[in-house]
Jmol script that loads the backbone (N, CA, C; Angstrom):
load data "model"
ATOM      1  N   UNK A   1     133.513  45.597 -12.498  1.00  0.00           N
ATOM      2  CA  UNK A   1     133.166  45.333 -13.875  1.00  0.00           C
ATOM      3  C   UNK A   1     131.690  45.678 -14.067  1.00  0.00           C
ATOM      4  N   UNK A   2     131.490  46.197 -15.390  1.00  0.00           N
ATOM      5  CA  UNK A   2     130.010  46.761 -15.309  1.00  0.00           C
ATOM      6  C   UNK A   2     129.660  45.659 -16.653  1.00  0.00           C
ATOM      7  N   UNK A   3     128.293  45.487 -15.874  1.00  0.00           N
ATOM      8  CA  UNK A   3     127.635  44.330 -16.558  1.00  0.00           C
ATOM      9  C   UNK A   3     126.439  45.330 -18.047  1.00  0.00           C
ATOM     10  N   UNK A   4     127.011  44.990 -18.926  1.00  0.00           N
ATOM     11  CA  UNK A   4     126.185  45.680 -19.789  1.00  0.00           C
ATOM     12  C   UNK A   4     124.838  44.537 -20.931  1.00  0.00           C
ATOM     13  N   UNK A   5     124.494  45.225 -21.318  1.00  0.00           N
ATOM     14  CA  UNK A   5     123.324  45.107 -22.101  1.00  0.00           C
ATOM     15  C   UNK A   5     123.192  45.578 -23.451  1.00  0.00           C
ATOM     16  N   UNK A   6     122.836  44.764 -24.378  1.00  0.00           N
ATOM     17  CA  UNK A   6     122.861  44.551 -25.836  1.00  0.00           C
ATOM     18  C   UNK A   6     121.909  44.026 -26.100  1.00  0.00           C
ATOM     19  N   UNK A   7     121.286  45.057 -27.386  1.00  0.00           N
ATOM     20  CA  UNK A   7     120.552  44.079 -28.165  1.00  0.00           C
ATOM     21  C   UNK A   7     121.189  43.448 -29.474  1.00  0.00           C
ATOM     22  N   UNK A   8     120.286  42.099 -29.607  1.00  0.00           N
ATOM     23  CA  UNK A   8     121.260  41.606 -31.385  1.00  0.00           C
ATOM     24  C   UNK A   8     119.603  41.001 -31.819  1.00  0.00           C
ATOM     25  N   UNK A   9     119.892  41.384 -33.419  1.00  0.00           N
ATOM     26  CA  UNK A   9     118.397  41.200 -34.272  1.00  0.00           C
ATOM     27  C   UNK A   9     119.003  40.043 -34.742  1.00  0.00           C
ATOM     28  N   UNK A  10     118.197  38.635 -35.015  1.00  0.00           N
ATOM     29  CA  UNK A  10     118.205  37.551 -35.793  1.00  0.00           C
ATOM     30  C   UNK A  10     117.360  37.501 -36.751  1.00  0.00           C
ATOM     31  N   UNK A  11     117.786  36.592 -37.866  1.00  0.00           N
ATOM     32  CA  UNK A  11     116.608  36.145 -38.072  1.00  0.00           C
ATOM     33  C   UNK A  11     116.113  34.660 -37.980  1.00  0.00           C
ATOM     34  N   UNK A  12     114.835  34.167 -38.423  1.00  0.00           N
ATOM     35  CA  UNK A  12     114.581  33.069 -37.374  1.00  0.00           C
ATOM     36  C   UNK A  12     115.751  32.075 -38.387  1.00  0.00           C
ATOM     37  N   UNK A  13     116.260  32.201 -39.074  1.00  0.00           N
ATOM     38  CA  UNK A  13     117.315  30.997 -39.751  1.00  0.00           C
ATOM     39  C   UNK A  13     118.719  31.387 -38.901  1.00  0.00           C
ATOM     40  N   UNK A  14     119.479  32.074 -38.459  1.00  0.00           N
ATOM     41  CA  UNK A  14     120.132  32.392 -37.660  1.00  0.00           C
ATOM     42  C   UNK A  14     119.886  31.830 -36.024  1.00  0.00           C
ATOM     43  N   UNK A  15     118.812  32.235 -35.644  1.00  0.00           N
ATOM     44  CA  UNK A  15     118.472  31.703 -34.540  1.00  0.00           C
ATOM     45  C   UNK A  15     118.680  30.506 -34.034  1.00  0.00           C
ATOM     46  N   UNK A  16     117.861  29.857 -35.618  1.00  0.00           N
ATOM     47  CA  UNK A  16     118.188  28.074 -35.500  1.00  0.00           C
ATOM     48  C   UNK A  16     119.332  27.324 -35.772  1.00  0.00           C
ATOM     49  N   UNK A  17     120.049  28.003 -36.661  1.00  0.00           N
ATOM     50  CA  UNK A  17     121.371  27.845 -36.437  1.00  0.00           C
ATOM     51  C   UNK A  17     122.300  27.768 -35.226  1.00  0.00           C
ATOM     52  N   UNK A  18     122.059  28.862 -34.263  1.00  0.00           N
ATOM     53  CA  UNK A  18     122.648  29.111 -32.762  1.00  0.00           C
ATOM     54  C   UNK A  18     122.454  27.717 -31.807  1.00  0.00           C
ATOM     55  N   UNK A  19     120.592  28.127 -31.984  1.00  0.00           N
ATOM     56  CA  UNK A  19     120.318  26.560 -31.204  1.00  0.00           C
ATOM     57  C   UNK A  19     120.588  25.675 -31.639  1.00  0.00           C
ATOM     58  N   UNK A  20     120.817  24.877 -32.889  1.00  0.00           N
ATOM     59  CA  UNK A  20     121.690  23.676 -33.139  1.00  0.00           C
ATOM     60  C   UNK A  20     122.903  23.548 -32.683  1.00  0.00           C
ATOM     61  N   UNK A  21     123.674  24.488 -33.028  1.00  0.00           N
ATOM     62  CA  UNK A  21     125.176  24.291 -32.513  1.00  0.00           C
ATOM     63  C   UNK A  21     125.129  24.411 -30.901  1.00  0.00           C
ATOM     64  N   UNK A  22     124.424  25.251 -30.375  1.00  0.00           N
ATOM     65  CA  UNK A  22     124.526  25.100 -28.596  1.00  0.00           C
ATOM     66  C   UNK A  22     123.803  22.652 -28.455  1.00  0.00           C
ATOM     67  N   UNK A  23     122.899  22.639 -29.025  1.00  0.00           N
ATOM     68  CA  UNK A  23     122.993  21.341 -29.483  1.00  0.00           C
ATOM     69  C   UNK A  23     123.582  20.073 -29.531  1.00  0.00           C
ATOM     70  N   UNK A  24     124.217  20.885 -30.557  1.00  0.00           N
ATOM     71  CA  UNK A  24     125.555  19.762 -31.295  1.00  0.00           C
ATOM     72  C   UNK A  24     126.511  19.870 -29.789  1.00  0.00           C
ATOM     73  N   UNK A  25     127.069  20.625 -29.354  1.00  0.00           N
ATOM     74  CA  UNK A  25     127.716  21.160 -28.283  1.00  0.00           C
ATOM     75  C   UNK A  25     127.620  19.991 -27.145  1.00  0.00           C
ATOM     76  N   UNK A  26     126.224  20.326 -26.430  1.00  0.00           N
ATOM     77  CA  UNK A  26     125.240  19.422 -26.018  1.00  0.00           C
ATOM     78  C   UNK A  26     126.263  18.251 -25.894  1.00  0.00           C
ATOM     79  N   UNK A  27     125.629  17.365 -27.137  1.00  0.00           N
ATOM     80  CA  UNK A  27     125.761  16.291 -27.181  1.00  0.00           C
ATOM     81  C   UNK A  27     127.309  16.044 -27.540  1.00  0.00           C
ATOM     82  N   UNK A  28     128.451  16.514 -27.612  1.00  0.00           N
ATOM     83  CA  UNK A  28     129.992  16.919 -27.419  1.00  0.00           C
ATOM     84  C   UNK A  28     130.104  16.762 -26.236  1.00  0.00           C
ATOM     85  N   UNK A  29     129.690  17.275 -25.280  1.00  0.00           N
ATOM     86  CA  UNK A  29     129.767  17.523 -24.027  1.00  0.00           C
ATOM     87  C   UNK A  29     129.150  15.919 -23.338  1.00  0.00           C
ATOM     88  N   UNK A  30     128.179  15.676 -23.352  1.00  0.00           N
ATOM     89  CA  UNK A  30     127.670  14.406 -22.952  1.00  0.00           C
ATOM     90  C   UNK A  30     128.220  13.493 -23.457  1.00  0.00           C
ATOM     91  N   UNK A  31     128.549  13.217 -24.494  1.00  0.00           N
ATOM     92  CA  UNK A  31     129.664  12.046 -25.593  1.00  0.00           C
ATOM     93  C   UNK A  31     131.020  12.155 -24.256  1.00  0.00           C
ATOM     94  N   UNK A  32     131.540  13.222 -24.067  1.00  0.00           N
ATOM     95  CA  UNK A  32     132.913  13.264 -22.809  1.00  0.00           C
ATOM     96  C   UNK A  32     132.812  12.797 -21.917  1.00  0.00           C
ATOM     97  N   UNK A  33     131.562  12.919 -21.227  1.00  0.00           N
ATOM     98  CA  UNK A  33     131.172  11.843 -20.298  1.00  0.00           C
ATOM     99  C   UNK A  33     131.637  10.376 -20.295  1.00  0.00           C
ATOM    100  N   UNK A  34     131.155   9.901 -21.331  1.00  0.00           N
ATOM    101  CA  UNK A  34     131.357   8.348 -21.271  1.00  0.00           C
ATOM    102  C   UNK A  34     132.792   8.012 -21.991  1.00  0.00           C
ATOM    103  N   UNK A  35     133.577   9.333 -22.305  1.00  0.00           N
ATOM    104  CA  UNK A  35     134.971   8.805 -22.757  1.00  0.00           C
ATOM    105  C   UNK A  35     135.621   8.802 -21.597  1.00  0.00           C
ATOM    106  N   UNK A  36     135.333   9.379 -20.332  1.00  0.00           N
ATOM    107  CA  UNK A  36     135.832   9.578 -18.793  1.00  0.00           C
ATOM    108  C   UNK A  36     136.508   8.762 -18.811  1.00  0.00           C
ATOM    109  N   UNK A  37     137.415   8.801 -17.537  1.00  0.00           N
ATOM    110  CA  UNK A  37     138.173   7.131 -17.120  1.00  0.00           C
ATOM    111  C   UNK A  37     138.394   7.419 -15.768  1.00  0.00           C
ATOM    112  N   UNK A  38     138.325   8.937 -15.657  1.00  0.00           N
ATOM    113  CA  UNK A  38     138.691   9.464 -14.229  1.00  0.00           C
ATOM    114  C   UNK A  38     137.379  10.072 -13.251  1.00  0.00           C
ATOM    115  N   UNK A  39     137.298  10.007 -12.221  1.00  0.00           N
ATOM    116  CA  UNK A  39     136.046  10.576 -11.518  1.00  0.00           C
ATOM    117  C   UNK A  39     136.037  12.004 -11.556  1.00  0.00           C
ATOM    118  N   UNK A  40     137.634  12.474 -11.488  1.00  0.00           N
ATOM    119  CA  UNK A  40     137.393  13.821 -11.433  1.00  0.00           C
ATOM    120  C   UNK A  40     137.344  14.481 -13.242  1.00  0.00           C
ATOM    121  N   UNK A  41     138.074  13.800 -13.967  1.00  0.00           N
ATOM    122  CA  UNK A  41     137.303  14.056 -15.762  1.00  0.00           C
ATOM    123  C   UNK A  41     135.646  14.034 -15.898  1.00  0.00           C
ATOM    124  N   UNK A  42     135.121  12.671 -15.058  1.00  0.00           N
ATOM    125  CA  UNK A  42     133.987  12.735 -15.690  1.00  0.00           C
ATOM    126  C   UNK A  42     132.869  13.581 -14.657  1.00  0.00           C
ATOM    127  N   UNK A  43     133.426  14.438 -13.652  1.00  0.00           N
ATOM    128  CA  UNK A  43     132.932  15.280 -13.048  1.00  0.00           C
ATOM    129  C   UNK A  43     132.688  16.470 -13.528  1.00  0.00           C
ATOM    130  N   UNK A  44     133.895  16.973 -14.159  1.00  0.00           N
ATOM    131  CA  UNK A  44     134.068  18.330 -14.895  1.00  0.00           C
ATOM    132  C   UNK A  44     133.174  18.284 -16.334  1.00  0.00           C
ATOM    133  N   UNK A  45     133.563  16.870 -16.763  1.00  0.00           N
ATOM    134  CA  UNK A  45     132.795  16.769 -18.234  1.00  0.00           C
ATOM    135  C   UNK A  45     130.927  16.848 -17.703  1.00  0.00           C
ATOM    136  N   UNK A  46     130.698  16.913 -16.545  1.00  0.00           N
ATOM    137  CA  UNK A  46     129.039  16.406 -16.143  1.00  0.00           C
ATOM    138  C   UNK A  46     128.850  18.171 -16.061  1.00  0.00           C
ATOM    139  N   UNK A  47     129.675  19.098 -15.146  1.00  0.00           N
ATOM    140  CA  UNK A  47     129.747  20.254 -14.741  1.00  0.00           C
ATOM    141  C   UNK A  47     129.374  21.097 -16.167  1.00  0.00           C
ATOM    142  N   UNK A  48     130.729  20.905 -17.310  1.00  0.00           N
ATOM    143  CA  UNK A  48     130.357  21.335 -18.507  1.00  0.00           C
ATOM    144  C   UNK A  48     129.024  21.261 -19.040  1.00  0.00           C
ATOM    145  N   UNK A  49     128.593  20.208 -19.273  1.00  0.00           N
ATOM    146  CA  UNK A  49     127.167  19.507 -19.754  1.00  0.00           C
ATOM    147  C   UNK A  49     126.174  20.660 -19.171  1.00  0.00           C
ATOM    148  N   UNK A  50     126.324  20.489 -18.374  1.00  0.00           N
ATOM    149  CA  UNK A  50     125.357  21.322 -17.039  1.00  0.00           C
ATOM    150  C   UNK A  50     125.600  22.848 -17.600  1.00  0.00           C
ATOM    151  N   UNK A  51     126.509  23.511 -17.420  1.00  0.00           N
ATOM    152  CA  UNK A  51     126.427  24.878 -18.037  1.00  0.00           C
ATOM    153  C   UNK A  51     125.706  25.085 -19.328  1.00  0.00           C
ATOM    154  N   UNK A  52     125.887  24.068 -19.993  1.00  0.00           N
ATOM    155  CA  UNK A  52     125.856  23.908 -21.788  1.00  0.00           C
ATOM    156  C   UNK A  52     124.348  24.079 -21.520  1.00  0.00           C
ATOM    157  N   UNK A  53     124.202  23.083 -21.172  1.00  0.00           N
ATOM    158  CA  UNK A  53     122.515  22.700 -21.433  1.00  0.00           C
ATOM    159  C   UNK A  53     121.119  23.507 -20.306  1.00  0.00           C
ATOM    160  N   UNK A  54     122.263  24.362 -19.485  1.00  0.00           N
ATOM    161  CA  UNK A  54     121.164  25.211 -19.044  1.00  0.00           C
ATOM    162  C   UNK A  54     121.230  26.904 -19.996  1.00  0.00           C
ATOM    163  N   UNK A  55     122.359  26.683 -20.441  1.00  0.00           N
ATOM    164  CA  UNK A  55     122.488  27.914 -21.491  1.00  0.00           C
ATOM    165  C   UNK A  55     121.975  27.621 -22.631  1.00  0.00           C
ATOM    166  N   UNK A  56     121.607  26.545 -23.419  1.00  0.00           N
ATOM    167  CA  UNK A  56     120.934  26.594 -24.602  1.00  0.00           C
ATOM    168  C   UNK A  56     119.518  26.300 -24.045  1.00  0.00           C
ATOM    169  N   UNK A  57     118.712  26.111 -22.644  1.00  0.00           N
ATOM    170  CA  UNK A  57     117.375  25.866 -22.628  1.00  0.00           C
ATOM    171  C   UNK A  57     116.876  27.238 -22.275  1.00  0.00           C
ATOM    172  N   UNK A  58     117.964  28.535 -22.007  1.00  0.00           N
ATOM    173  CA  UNK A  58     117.753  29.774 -22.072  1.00  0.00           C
ATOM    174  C   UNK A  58     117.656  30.458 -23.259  1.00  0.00           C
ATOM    175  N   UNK A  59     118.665  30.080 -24.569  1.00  0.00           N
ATOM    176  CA  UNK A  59     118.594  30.861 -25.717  1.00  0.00           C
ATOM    177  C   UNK A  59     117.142  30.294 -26.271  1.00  0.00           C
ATOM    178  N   UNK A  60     117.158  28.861 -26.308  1.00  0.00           N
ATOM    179  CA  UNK A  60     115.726  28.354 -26.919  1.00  0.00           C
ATOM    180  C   UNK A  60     114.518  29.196 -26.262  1.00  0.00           C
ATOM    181  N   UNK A  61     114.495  29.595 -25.162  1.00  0.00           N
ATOM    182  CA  UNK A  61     113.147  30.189 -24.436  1.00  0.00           C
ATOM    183  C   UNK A  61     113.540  31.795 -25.123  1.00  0.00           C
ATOM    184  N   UNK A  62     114.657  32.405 -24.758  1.00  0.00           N
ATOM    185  CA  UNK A  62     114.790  33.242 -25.478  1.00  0.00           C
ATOM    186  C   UNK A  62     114.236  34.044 -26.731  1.00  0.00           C
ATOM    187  N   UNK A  63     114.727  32.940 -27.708  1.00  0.00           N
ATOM    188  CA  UNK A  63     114.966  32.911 -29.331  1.00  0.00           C
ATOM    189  C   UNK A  63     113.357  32.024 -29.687  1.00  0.00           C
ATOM    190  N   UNK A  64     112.434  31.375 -28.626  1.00  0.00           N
ATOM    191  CA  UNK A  64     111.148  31.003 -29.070  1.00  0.00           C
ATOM    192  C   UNK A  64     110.696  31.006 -30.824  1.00  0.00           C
ATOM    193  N   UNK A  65     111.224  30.017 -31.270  1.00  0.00           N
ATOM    194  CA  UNK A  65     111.112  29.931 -32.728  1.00  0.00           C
ATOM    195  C   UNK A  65     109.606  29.825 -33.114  1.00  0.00           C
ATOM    196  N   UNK A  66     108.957  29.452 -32.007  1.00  0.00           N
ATOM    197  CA  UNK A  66     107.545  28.922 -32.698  1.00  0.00           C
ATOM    198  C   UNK A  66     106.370  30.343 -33.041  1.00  0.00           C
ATOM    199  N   UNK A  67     107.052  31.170 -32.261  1.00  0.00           N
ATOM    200  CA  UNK A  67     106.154  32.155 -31.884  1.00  0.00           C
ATOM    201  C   UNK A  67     106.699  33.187 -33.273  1.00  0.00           C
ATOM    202  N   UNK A  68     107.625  32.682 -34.267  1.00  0.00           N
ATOM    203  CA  UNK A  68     108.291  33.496 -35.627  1.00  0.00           C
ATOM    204  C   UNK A  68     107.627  33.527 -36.602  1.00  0.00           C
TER     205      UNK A  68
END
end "model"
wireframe off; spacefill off
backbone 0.3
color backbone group
């Protein structure tokens, strides 16, 4: 599989849009946590979290709103 490369233009209201919902997501994901009942549910729900929230502390560094 060939790993390709794209660019995509935002603008900064788009942007912030993205990062909210990776966000909202976020906190979806962490809320599953404490609905757990099982070790191995609230393992996967911690695993999720973990993908989530290292992928939106990439788009935020990314997408650097302050610097718009």
């Amino acid at each position: 599989m060939d790993n390709k490369v794209f660019t995509l233009e935002l603008c900064k209201e788009d942007a912030q849009r993205i990062i909210n919902a990776m966000e909202d997501y976020r906190s979806k994901c962490h809320s599953m946590i404490d609905d757990c009942d099982t070790d191995l549910c609230r393992d996967a729900a911690w695993l999720e979290w973990s993908y989530v929230s290292e992928l939106a502390y990439m788009v935020e560094d990314r997408f650097d709103l302050e610097l718009w």
